[in-house]
C-alpha positions, 0 to 999 in steps of 0.5 A, spaced: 487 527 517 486 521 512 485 524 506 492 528 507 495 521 509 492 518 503 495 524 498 503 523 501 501 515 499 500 513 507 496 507 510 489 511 512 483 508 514 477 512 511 472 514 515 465 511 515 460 515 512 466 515 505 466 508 505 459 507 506 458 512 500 463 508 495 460 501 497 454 503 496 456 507 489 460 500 487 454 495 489 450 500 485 454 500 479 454 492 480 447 491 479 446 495 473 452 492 469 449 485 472 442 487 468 445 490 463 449 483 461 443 479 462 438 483 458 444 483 452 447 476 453 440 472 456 445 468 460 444 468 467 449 462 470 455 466 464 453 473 467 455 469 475 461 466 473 463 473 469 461 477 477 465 471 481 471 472 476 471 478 476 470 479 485 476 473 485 480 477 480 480 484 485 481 480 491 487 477 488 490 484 487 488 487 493 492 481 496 498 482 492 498 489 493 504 491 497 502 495 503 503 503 504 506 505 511 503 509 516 506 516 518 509 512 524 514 507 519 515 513 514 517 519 520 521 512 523 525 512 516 526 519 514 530 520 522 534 512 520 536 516 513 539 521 517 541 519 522 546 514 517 547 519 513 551 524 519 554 517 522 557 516 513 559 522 513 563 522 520 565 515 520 566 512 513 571 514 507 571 512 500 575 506 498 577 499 501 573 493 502 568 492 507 562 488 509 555 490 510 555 487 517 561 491 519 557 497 516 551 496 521 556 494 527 559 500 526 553 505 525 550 501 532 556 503 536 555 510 533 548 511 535 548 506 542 
């Protein structure tokens, strides 16, 4: 179920063992490029700061990162979507003014 929800770009935890195997896989690869950059660079205190930047750099992306929803919120927008579009099509013409919050109060009368 989390691999089908990850395809449709839905908020899904992996199971355990996966999540096991990755961190596993980059804490692997981490300490290779560590000792690679200090038998090439024969500096420890640069080769930690570089790690810190690094770690530092991907928590501020992972922070900014907008959150996927979950199947719940998306299923809730689709049935939202279609349910403006029959109230549009029975209620609302083309032409004229109107403001947004009239729209809404109407649609909110429309499905009460």
């Amino acid at each position: 179920q989390w691999l089908r929800d990850r395809r449709e770009q839905l908020a899904a935890d992996a199971p355990l063992s996966v999540r096991l195997a990755v961190w596993s896989a980059f804490v692997a690869a981490g300490l290779l490029v560590e000792r690679l950059l200090l038998v090439a660079l024969e500096d420890a205190g640069f080769v930690i700061s570089a790690g810190v930047c690094a770690c530092i750099g991907g928590g501020l992306l992972e922070v900014i990162r907008p959150p996927l929803p979950t199947r719940e919120e998306r299923d809730r927008g689709a049935m939202l979507t279609d349910e403006f579009l029959a109230f549009a099509a029975d209620r609302l013409a083309r032409g004229g003014r109107c403001h947004e919050r009239d729209i809404v109060a109407a649609f909110r009368r429309y499905y009460p």
